[in-house]
C-alpha positions in Angstrom: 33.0 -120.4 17.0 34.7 -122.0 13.5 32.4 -125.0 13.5 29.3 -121.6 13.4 30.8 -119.9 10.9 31.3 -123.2 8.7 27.4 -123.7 9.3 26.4 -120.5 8.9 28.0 -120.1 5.3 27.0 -123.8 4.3 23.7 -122.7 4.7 24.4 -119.9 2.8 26.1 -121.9 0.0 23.0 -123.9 -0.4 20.4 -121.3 -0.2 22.2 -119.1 -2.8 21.0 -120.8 -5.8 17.4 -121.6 -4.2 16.7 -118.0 -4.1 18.4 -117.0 -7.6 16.1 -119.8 -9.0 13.0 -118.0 -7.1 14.0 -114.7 -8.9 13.9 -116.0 -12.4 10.3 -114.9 -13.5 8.8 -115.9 -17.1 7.8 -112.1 -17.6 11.2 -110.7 -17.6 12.5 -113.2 -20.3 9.0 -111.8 -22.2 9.7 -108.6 -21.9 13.3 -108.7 -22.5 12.4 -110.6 -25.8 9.5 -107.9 -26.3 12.6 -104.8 -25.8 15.0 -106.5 -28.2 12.5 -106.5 -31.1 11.5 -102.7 -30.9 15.6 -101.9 -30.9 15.8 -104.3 -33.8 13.2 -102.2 -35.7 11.3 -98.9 -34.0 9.2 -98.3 -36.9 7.5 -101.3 -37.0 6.2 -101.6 -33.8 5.3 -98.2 -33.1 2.4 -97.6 -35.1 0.0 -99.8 -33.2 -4.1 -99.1 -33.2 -5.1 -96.5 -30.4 -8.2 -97.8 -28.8 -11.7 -95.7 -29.7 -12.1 -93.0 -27.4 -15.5 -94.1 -25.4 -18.0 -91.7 -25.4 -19.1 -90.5 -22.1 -22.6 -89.2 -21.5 -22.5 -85.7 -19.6 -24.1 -85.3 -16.5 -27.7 -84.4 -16.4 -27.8 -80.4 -14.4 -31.3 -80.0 -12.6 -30.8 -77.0 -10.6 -30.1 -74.2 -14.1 -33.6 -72.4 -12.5 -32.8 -72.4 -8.8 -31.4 -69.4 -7.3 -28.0 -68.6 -7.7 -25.7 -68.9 -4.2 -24.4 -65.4 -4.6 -27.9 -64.1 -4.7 -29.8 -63.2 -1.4 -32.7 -65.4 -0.4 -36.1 -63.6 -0.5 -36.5 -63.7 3.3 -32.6 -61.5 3.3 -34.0 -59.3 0.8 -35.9 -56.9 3.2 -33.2 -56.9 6.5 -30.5 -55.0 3.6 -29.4 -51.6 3.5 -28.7 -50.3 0.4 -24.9 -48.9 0.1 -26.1 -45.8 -0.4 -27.6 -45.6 3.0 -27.3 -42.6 5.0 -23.8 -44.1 7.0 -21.9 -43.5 3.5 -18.5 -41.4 3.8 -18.2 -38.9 1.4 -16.1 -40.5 -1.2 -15.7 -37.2 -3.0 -14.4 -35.2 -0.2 -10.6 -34.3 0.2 -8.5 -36.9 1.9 -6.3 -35.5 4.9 -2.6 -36.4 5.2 -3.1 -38.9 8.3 -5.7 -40.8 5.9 -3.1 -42.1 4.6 -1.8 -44.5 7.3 -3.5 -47.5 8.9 -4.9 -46.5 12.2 -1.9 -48.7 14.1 0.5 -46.8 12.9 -0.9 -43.6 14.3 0.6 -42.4 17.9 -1.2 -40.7 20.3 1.8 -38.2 21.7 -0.4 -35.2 23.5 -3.6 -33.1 23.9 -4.3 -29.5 24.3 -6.7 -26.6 24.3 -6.4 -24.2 21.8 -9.0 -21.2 21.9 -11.0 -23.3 24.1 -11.2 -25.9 21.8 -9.6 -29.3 22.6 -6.7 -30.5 19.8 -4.3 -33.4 19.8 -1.3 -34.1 18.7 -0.5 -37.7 16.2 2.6 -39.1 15.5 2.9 -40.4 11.9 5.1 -43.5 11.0 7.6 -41.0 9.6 8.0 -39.4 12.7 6.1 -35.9 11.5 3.7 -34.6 14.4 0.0 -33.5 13.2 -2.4 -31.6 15.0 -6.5 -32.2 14.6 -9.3 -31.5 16.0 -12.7 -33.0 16.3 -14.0 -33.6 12.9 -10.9 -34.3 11.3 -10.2 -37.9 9.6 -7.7 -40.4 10.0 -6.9 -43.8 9.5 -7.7 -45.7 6.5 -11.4 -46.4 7.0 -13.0 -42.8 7.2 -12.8 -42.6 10.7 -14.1 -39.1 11.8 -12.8 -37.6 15.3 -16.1 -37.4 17.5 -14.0 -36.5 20.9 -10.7 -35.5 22.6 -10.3 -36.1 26.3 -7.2 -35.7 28.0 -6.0 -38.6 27.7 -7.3 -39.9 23.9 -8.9 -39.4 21.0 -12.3 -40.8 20.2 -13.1 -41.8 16.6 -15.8 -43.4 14.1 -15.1 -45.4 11.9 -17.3 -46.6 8.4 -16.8 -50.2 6.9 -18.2 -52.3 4.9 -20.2 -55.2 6.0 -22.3 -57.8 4.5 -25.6 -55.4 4.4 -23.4 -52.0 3.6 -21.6 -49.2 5.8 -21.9 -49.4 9.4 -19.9 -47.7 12.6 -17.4 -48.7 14.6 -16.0 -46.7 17.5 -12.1 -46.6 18.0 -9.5 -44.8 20.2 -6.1 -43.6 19.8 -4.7 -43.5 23.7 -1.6 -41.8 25.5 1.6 -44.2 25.9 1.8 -44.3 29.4 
């Protein structure tokens, strides 16, 4: 094991100065030289000429009289509804208190008949009970109650789309 570790670190011993020769480089002594000089004097060497900014030719734009991408194309034109199409809510109408909440946070918690006339009865998130009938709005995209069963409340909804206001049918329904 001694006559290894004699070999070993002869090798070692001779190798030592072969690789600290390999590490000298002739650009670290320039640089070294070039780093001494600006400490001797940083005035002198730091006004040096900036190269001429090159001047760059912009790029040539063909397409200034095409139609603009946020435009519809002539064929889409015709397949549009206006957004003041028949399916517009009434904007200007009165908000009602569960208008304010999104339609997930509404709770379905009972029905009844009242005169004859079916009502039901919604949970808000604060816990406060409200009773409506058919025609009365709630959640927060003007949706319209079109029917009471037993069991849940029908509803239509008006969103926008692409080509304007459109319905969508939704349902509040009994925990069970």
């Amino acid at each position: 094991m001694k006559q290894h570790s004699r070999v070993a670190s002869l090798v070692v011993s001779l190798m030592l100065p072969v690789m600290l020769a390999a590490c000298a480089d002739p650009g670290i002594d320039a640089l070294d030289r070039e780093l001494a000089d600006i400490r001797r004097d940083p005035v002198a060497t730091r006004h040096q000429d900036i190269p001429a900014m090159p001047v760059q030719k912009p790029p040539r734009y063909d397409a200034q009289d095409s139609r603009s991408p946020f435009q519809p194309r002539e064929a889409e034109r015709g397949r549009e509804r206006p957004l003041d199409s028949l399916l517009m809510p009434e904007l200007d109408r009165p908000r009602e208190p569960l208008e304010a909440y999104d339609l997930r946070e509404l709770a379905l918690v009972g029905t009844l008949r009242v005169g004859g006339q079916p009502s039901a009865l919604v949970r808000a998130p604060g816990g406060q009970v409200h009773r409506v009938r058919i025609g009365n709005y709630l959640g927060l995209d003007h949706g319209r109650i079109v029917e009471i069963t037993g069991t849940s409340v029908q509803l239509v909804e008006l969103v926008v789309e692409r080509s304007g206001w459109t319905e969508r049918s939704r349902q509040l329904s009994l925990d069970n």
